[in-house]
N, C-alpha and C positions, 0 to 999 in steps of 0.2 A: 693468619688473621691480618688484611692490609688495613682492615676501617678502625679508624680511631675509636676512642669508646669514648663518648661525650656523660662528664658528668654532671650535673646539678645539686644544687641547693637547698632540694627538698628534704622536709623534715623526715624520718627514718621512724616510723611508728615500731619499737619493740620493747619487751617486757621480761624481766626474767622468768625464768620460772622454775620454783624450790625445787630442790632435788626429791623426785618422787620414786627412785628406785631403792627397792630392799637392799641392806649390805648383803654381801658376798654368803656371808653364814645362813642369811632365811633362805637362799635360791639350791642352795645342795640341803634337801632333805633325801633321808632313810625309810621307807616303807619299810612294816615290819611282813617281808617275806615268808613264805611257805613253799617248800620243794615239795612238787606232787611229779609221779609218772601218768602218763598218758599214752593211749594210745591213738594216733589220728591217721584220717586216711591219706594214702601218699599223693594225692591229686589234692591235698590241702596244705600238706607241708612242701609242695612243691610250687604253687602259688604262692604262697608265703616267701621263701627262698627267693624266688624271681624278684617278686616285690619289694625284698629287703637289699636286693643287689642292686637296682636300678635306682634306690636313695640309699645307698650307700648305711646301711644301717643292719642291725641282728636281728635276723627272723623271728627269735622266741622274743625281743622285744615287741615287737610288731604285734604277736600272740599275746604277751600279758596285757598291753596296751588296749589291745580289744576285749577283753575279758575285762579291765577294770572299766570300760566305757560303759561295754554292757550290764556290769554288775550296780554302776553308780546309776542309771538311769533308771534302775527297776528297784531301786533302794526302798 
C-alpha cells in the first residue's frame, strides 16, 4: 500500500446499540426426542449421506431437520 490515506474532520455519525443477543443458556435448547426405526429406501439414505458430507454435517440430522420443517408447516 504506497498511497497515503488522507484523513478528515468529518463528524462520524454512529450509535450504540443495546445488546440484543440471548445469553448463552436460551441458544442450547433440548428437544424432547423420540427413537423410532425406519425403514427408507437406499437411493434416499444415500442422497442424504452425499449431502451431509459436502456440508460437513450428520445425515440423520439433515432427516430430522426435514421432518421437523415439514411437520411445523402442516401444524
Amino acid at each position: 500500500m504506497k498511497q497515503k490515506i488522507k484523513y478528515t474532520n468529518e463528524p462520524i455519525e454512529a450509535r450504540v446499540i443495546r445488546d440484543f443477543l440471548p445469553p448463552p443458556e436460551e441458544l442450547v435448547f433440548k428437544e424432547d426426542n423420540v427413537k423410532v426405526t425406519m425403514s427408507l429406501s437406499r437411493s434416499s439414505v444415500e442422497f442424504f449421506k452425499h449431502s451431509a458430507r459436502q456440508r460437513h454435517t450428520h445425515y440423520q440430522k439433515m432427516i430430522r431437520s426435514l421432518l421437523d420443517t415439514y411437520a411445523a408447516r402442516f401444524k
